[in-house]
C-alpha positions in Angstrom: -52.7 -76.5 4.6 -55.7 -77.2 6.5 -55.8 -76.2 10.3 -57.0 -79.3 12.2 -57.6 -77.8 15.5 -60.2 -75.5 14.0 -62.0 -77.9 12.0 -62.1 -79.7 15.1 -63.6 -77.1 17.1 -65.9 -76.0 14.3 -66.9 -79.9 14.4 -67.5 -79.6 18.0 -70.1 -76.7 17.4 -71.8 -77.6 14.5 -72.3 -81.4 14.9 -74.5 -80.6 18.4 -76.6 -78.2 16.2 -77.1 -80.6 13.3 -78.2 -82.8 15.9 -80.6 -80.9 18.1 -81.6 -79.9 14.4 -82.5 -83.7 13.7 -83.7 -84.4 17.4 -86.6 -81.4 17.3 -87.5 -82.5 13.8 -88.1 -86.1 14.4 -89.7 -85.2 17.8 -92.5 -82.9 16.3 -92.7 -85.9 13.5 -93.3 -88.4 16.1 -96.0 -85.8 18.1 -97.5 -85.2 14.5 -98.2 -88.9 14.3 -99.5 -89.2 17.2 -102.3 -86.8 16.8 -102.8 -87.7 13.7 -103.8 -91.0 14.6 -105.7 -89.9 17.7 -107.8 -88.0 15.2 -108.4 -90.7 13.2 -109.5 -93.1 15.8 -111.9 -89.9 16.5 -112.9 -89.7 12.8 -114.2 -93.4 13.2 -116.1 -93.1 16.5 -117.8 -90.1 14.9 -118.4 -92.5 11.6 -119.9 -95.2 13.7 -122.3 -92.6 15.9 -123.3 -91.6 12.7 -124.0 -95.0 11.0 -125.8 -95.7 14.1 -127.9 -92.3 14.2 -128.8 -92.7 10.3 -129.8 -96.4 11.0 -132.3 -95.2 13.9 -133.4 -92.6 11.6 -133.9 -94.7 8.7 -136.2 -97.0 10.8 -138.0 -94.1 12.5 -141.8 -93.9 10.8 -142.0 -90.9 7.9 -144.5 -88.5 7.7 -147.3 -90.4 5.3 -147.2 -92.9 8.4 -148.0 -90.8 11.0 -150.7 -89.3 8.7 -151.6 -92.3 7.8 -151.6 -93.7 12.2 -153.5 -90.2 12.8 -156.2 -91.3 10.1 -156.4 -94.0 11.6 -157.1 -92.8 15.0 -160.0 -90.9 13.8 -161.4 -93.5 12.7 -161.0 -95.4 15.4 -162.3 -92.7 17.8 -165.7 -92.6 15.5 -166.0 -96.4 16.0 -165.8 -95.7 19.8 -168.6 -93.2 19.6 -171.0 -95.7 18.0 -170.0 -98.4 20.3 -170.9 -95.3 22.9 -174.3 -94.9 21.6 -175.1 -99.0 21.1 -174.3 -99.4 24.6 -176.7 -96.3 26.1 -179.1 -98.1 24.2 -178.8 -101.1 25.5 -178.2 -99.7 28.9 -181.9 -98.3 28.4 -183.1 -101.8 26.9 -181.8 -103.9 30.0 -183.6 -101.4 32.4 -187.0 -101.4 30.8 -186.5 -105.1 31.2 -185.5 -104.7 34.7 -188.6 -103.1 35.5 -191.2 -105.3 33.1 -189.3 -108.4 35.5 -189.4 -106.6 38.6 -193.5 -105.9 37.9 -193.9 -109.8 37.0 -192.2 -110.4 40.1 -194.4 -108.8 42.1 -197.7 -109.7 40.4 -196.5 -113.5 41.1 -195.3 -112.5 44.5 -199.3 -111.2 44.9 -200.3 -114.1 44.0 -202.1 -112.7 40.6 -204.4 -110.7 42.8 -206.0 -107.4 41.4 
């Protein structure tokens, strides 16, 4: 025959085990799931930065434009040069005129005397 007062006492010691057993399993399951998703709400703000950074990247100019910009450049720096030169020449043009006014200026101011 079966001895009830020690099942019940063997009850009492095992039942708290099985469930501290339980409680520290479903605990660590809960905290699991909790970083788990804390990760992957991490895992999406990293997939957005990098959408974003590809974008900006995608739109940035490549390396045949920025030959093609410094080309450019150049030739826009010779165009300067000439314009440089046109303008020392007619720099000297306007003051030979100067002068050939300033002289008929004066002869009229003389009153054509000579």
């Amino acid at each position: 025959m079966m001895d009830w007062d020690l099942f019940w006492k063997g009850l009492g010691v095992i039942f708290p085990m099985l469930v501290a057993l339980y409680t520290f399993v479903a605990t660590r399951r809960k905290d699991l799931d909790k970083k788990l998703e804390a990760g992957h709400e991490r895992m999406d703000r990293h997939e957005a930065r990098i959408s974003r950074l590809e974008q900006a990247v995608q739109n940035m100019p490549g390396k045949d434009d920025m030959h093609a910009l410094q080309l450019e450049l150049v030739r826009q720096t010779g165009s300067m040069e000439k314009m440089a030169a046109v303008m020392e020449g007619n720099a000297m043009i306007t003051a030979r005129l100067e002068a050939i006014v300033s002289r008929h200026e004066q002869h009229l101011l003389d009153g054509g005397k000579k």
